[in-house]
C-alpha positions as CSV (number, residue, x, y, z in Angstrom):
1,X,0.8,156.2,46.2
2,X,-0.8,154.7,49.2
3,X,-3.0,151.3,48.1
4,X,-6.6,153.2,49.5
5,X,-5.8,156.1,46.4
6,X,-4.9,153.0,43.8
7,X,-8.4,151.4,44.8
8,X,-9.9,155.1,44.4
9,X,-8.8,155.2,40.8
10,X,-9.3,152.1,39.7
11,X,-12.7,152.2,41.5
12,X,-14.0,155.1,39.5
13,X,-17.3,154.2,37.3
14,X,-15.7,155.1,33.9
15,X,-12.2,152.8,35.2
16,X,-14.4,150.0,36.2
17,X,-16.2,150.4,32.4
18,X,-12.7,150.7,30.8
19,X,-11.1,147.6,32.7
20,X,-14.5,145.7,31.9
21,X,-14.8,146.5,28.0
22,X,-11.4,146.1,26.9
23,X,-8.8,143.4,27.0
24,X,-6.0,145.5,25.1
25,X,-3.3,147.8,26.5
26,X,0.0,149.4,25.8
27,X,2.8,147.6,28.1
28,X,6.2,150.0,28.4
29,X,9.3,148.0,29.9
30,X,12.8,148.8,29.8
31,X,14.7,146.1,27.2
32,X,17.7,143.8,27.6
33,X,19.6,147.0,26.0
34,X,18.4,149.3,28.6
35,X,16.1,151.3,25.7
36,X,12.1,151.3,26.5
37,X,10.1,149.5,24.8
38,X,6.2,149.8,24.0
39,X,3.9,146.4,22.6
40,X,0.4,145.6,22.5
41,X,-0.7,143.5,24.6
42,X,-4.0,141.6,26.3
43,X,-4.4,141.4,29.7
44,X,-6.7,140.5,32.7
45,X,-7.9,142.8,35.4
46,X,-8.2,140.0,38.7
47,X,-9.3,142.8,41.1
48,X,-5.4,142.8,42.1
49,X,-3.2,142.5,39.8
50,X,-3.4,143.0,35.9
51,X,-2.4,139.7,34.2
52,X,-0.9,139.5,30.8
53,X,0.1,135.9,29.5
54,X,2.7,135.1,26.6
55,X,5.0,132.5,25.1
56,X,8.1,131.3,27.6
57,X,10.1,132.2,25.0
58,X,8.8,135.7,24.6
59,X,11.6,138.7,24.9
60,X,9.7,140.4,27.3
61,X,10.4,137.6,30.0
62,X,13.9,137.7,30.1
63,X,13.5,141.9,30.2
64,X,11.0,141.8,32.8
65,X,12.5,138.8,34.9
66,X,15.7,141.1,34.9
67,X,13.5,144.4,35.4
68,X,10.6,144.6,36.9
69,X,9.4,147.9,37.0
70,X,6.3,148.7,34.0
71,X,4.0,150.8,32.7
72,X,0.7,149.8,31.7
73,X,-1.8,151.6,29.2
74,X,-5.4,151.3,28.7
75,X,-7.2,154.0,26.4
76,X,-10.2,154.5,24.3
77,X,-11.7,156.9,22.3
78,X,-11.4,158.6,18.9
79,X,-12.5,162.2,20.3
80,X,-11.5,164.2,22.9
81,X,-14.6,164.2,24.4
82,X,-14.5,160.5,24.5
83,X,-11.0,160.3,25.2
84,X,-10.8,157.9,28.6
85,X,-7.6,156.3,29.8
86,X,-6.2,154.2,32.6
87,X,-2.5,154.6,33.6
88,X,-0.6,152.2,35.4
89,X,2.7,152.3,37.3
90,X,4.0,148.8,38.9
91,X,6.0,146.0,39.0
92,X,5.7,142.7,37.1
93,X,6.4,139.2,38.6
94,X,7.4,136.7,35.6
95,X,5.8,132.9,37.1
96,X,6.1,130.1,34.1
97,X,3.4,128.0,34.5
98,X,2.3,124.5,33.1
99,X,-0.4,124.9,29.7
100,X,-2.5,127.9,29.2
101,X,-2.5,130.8,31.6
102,X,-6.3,130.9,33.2
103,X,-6.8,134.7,32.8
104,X,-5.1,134.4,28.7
105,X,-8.4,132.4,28.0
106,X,-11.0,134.5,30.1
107,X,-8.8,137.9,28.7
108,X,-9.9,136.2,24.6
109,X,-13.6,135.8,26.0
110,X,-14.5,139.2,26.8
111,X,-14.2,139.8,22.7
112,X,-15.2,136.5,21.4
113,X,-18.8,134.5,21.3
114,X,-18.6,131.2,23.0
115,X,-17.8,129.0,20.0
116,X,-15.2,131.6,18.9
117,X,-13.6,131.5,22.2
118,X,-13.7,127.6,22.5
119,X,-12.0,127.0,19.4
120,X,-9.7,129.7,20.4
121,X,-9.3,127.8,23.7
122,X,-8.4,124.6,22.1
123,X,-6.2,126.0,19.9
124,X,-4.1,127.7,22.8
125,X,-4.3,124.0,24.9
126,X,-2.3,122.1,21.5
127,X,0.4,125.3,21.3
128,X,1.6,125.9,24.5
129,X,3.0,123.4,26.7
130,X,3.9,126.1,29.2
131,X,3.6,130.3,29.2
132,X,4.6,132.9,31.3
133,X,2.5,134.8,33.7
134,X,3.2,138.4,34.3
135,X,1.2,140.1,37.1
136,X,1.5,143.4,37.6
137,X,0.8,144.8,40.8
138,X,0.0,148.3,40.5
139,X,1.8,151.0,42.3
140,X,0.3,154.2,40.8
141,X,-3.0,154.3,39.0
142,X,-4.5,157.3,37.1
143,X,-7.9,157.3,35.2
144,X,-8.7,159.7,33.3
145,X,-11.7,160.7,31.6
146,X,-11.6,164.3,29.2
147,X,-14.7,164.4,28.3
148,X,-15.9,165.1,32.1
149,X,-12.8,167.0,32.9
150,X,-10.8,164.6,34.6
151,X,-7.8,165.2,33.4
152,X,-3.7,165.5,34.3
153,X,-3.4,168.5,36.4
154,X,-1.1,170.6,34.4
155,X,-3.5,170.1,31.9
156,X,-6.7,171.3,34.2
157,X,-5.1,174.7,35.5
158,X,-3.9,175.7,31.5
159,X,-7.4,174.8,30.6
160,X,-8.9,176.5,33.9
161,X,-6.3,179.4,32.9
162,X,-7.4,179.5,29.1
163,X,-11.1,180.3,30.0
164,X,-10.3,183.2,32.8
């Protein structure tokens, strides 16, 4: 996907809402014994790369550090009308950096009131005396948004099919 269509998606209004109201997505990586694996995780959107911060000690660092490649999900809704989602394809660079990852911190603001977030801060600054960074640089983006139609293809022709 050429990096003009990846800004396209990502630039649509209900993708810049999404990546704006949520911190929380659905990370799928391959594991140490070659099976996938799906977590939960928080991340940061920096406008290039989508940043999700962890323990050193994590397994996902060893699996990503050995394999790169990732998908990345970001969803909301409890109706299909309301049903929006952002899919990511990329690849993940593992960086271990010294204290608290930047974008872990501003990630926990985006749900938290300011005194919330502080003490959350100051907990994060007394537990980890290093974390790994993962940014993932996107390769293929989809949004989708059902409730306006946007949808996968194969779904949009059955559908277009269903009502001829």
């Amino acid at each position: 996907m050429e990096r003009h269509e990846i800004d396209a998606e990502l630039s649509a209004t209900g993708a810049r809402e999404l990546l704006a109201a949520t911190s929380a997505a659905h990370l799928a990586y391959v594991g140490p014994d070659a099976t996938p694996r799906v977590i939960p995780v928080g991340f940061w959107w920096t406008g290039e790369v989508f940043v999700i911060s962890t323990a050193t000690t994590s397994p996902k660092v060893a699996a990503l550090s050995a394999r790169p490649e990732v998908a990345l999900a970001i969803d909301t809704g409890d109706s299909p009308s309301g049903a929006r989602a952002l899919s990511v394809r990329g690849r993940a660079e593992v960086e271990i950096v010294d204290g608290v990852v930047e974008e872990y911190l501003m990630a926990a603001r985006k749900s938290m009131d300011p005194e919330a977030a502080a003490a959350f801060e100051e907990s994060c600054r007394k537990m980890y005396a290093q974390m790994a960074r993962i940014a993932i640089t996107p390769s293929w983006v989809r949004f989708y948004d059902f409730g306006v139609g946007r949808m996968p293809r194969f779904l949009k022709d059955l559908a277009d099919q269903a009502q001829s």
